[in-house]
C-alpha positions as CSV (number, residue, x, y, z in Angstrom):
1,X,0.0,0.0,0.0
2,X,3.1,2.6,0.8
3,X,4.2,2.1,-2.6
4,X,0.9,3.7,-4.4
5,X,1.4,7.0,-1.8
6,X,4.8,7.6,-3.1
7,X,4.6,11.9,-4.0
8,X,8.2,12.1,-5.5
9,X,8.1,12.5,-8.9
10,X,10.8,11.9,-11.3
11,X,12.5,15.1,-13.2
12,X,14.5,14.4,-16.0
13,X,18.3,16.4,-15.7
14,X,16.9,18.3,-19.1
15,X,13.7,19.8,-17.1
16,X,12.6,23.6,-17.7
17,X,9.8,24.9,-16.1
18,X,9.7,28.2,-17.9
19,X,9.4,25.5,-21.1
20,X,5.7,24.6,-19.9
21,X,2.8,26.8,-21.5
22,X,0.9,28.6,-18.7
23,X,-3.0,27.6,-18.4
24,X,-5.3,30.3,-19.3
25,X,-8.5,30.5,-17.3
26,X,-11.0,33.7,-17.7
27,X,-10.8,36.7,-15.2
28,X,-13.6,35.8,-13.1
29,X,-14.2,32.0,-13.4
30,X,-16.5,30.0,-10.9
31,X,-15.4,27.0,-8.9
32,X,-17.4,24.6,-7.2
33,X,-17.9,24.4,-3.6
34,X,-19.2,22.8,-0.6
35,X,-21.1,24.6,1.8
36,X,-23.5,25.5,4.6
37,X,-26.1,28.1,4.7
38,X,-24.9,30.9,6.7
39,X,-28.5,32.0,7.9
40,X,-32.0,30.8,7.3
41,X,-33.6,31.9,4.5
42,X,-37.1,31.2,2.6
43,X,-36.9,30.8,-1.4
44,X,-38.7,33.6,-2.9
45,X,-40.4,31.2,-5.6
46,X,-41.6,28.9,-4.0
47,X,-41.6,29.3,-0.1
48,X,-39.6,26.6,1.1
49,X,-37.8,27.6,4.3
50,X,-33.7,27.0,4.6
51,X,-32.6,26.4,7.9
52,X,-28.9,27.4,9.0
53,X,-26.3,24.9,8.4
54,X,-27.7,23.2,5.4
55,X,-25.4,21.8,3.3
56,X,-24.9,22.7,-0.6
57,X,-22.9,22.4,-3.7
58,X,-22.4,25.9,-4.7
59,X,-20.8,27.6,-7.4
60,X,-17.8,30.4,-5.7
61,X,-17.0,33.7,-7.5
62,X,-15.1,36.8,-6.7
63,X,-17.5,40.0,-7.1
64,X,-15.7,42.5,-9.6
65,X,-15.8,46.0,-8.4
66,X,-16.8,45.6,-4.8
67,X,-14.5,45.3,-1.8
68,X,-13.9,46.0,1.9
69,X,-10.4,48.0,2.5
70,X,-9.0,45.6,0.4
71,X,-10.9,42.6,1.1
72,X,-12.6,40.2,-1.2
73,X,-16.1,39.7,-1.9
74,X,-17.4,36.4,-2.8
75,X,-20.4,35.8,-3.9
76,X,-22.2,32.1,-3.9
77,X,-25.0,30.1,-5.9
78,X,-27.3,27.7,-4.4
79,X,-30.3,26.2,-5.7
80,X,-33.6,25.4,-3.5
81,X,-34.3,21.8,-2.5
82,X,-37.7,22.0,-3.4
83,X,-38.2,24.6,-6.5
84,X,-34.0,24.3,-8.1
85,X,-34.9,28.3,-7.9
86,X,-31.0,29.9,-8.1
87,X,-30.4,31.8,-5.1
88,X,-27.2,34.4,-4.4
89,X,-26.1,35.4,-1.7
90,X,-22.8,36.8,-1.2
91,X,-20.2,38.1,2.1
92,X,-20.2,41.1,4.2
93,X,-16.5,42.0,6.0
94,X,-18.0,45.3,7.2
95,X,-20.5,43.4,9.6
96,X,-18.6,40.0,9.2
97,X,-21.8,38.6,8.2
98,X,-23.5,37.3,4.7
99,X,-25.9,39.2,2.5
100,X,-28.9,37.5,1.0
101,X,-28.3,38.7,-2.3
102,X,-30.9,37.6,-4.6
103,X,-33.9,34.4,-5.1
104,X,-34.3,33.9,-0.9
105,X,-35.0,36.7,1.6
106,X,-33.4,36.2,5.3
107,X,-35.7,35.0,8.0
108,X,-35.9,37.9,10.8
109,X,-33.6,37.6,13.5
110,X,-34.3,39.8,16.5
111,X,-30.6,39.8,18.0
112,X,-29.2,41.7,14.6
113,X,-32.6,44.4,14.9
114,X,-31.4,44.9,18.8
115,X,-27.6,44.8,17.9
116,X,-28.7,47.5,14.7
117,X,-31.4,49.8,17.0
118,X,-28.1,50.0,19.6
119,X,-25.4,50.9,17.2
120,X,-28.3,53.7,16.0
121,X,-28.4,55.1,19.6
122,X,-24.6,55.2,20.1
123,X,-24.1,56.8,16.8
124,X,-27.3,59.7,17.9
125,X,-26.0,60.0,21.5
126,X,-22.2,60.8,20.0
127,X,-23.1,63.1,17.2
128,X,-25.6,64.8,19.8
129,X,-22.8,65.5,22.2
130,X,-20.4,67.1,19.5
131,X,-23.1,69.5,18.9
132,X,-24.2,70.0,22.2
133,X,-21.7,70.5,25.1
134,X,-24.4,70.8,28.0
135,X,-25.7,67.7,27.1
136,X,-22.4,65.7,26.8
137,X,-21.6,67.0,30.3
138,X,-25.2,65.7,31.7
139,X,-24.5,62.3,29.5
140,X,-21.1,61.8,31.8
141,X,-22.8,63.1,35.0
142,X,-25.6,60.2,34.4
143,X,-22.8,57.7,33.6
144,X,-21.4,58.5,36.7
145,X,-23.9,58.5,38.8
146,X,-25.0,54.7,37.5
147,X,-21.3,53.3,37.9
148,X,-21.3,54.8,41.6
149,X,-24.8,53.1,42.1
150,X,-23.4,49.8,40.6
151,X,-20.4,50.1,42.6
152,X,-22.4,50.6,45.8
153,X,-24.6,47.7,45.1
154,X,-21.3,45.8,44.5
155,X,-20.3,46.5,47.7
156,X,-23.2,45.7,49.5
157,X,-23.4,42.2,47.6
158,X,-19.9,41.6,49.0
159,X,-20.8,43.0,52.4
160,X,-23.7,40.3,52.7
161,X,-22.0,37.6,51.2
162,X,-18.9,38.1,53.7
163,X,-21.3,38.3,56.7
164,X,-23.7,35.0,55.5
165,X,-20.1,33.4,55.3
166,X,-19.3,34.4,58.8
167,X,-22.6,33.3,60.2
168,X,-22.4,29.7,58.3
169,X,-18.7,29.2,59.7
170,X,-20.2,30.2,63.1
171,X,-23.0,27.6,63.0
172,X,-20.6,25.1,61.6
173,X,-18.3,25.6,64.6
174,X,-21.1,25.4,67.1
175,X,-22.6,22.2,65.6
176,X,-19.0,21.2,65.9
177,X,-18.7,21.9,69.3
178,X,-21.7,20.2,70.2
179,X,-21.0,17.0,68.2
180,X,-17.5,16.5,70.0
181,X,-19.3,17.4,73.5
182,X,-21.9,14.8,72.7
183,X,-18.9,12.3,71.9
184,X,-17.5,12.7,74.8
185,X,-20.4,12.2,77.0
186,X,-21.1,9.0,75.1
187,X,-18.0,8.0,75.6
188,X,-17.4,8.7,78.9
189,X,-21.1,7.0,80.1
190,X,-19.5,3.9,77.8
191,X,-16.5,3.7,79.9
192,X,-18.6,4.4,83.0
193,X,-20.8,0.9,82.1
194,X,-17.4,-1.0,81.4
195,X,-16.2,-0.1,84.9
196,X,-19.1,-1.7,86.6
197,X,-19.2,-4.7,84.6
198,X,-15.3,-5.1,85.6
199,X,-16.1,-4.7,88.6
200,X,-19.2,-6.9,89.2
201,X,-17.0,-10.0,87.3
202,X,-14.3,-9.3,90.0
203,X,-16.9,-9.5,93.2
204,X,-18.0,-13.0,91.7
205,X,-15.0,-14.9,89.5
206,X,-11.9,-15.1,91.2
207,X,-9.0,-16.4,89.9
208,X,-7.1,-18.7,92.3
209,X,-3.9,-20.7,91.9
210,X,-4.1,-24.7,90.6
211,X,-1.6,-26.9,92.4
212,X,-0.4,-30.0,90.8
213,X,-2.0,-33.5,91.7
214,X,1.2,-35.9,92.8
215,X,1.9,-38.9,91.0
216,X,0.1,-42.2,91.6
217,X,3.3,-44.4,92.3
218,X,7.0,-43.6,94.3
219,X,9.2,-42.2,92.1
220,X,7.4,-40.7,88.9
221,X,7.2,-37.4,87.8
222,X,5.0,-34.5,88.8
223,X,2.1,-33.1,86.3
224,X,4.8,-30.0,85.9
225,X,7.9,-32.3,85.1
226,X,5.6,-34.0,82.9
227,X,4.5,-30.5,81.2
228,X,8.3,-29.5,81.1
229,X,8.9,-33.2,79.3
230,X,6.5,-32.7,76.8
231,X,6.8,-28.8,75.8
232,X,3.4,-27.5,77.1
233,X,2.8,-24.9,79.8
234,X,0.1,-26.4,82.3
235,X,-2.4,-23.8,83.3
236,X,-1.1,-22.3,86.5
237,X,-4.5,-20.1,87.8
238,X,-8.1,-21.4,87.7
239,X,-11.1,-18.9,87.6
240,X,-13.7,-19.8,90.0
241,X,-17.0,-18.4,91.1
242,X,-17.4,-17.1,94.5
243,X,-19.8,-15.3,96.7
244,X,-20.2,-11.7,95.8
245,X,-17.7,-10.7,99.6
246,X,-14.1,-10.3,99.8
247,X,-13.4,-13.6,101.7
248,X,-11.8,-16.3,99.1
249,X,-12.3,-19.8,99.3
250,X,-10.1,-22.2,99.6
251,X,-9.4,-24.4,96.7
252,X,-9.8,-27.8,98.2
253,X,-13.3,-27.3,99.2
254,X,-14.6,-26.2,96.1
255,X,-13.6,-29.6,94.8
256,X,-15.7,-32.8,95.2
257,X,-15.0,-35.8,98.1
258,X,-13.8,-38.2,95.5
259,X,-11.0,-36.1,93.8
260,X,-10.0,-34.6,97.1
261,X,-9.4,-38.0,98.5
262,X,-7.6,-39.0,94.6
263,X,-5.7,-36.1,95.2
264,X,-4.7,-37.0,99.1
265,X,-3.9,-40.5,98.3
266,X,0.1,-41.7,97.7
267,X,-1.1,-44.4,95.2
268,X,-4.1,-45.8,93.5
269,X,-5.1,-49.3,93.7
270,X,-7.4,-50.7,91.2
271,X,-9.9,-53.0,92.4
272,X,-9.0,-56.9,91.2
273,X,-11.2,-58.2,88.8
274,X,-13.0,-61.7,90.1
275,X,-12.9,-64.2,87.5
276,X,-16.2,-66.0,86.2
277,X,-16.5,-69.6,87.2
278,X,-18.8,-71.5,85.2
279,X,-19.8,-75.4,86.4
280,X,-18.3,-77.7,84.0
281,X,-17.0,-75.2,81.6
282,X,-13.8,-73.6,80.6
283,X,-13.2,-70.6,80.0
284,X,-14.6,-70.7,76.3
285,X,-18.0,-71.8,77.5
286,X,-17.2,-75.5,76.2
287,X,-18.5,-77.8,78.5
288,X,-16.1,-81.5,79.0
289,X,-17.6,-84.5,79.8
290,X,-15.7,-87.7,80.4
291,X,-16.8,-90.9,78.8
292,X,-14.9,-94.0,78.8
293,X,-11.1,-93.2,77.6
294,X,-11.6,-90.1,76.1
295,X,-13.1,-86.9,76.2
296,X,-16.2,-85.3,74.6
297,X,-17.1,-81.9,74.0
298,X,-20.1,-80.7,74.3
């Protein structure tokens, strides 16, 4: 695809320019165009209304004998979408606008009659004030007395907008003040609450220190040698409930007859275990009986 875009063209070492005939075109030729309509319009043949920005093909030529300090004047052909009726219309650098020139008139627009009825009154007002001195000098009076009006308005905008700014940063601050008030009493009545459960779990738990059962035989190792041995830390304090006064009770009567006695005892001696006898049978449940020589079972 790069190859087709190449722009380089070849010139041969022999190459004049001056050689080459120049191209003659008439003085005021047309060229074809593509536009938009510059304002809305409405075809004087048959009605149909042109909106702004409509696009055309139009024919482009310079307008002999008319310029603006020098500048150009173009003038443009269009033809209606309904009728084909030609319509001209051609530029305006004085007003930097377009003039409908011919086959459409311009739809009214009340912004150019307002922009035209004020460049009327400035032009009356100035050439009114050459001739008139008195009235020139009541002309600046009123102008001054309307840009000290505006000024003091000014003023008093700024003045209310400066004090509505100090009264919203006052009421922030007080709603500030009470916020951070009303976190602190919550959290002070919080802390308050946590005190008294603390306190109420230390007048009934208690925590009380566990001392190690002994071993049941001579000789063995206590329950902490036997921790130590195998890498764990026994618990050393056990939480127990009490009665709600500062007397503590003693560990060995909060615990039950039978491990107290476990606990008191050198050794432990498992009952023996009876054997069952059964009449005429062994162990299995096979009962022998003797006949003759040998032996049956049964």
């Amino acid at each position: 695809m790069s190859e087709r875009k190449v722009l380089n063209k070849y010139f041969p070492p022999d190459f004049d320019p001056e050689l080459i005939p120049r191209r003659k075109q008439p003085k005021n030729s047309q060229q074809v165009v593509r536009l938009m309509a510059p304002f809305s319009m409405r075809c004087n043949t048959c009605g149909e209304y042109i909106y702004k920005g409509k696009k055309f093909n139009a024919r482009k030529e310079t307008v002999e004998g008319e310029d603006y300090y020098g500048i150009k004047i173009f003038r443009f052909y269009i033809k209606c979408t309904l009728c084909s009726a030609e319509i001209t219309f051609k530029t305006d650098p004085k007003n930097t606008d377009y003039i409908a020139e011919h086959g459409a008139s311009r739809n009214f627009e009340p912004w150019r009659e307002e922009r035209a009825v004020e460049e009327e009154d400035r032009l009356a007002k100035l050439e009114e004030e050459e001739n008139n001195p008195m009235k020139a000098l009541e002309n600046r009076t009123t102008d001054s007395k309307r840009e000290m009006e505006i000024l003091d308005a000014l003023q008093d905008l700024r003045a209310r907008n400066a004090r509505n700014e100090r009264v919203g940063q006052s009421v922030d601050l007080l709603a500030r003040i009470a916020a951070e008030d009303l976190e602190n009493e919550e959290d002070a009545e919080k802390k308050h609450f946590e005190e008294e459960d603390e306190k109420l779990v230390r007048e009934v738990f208690s925590k009380v220190p566990m001392p190690f059962a002994s071993s049941s035989t001579s000789g063995s190792m206590t329950s902490p040698d036997r921790a130590e041995s195998s890498g764990s830390t026994p618990p050393a304090v056990l939480t127990v409930k009490r009665k709600a006064d500062d007397v503590e009770p003693a560990l060995h009567t909060l615990l039950p007859e039978a491990t107290r006695a476990l606990i008191a005892s050198k050794s432990i001696v498992l009952p023996a275990t009876k054997k069952k006898r059964i009449d005429g049978k062994n162990s299995l449940g096979i009962k022998v009986v003797k006949k003759g020589k040998g032996k049956v079972a049964v």
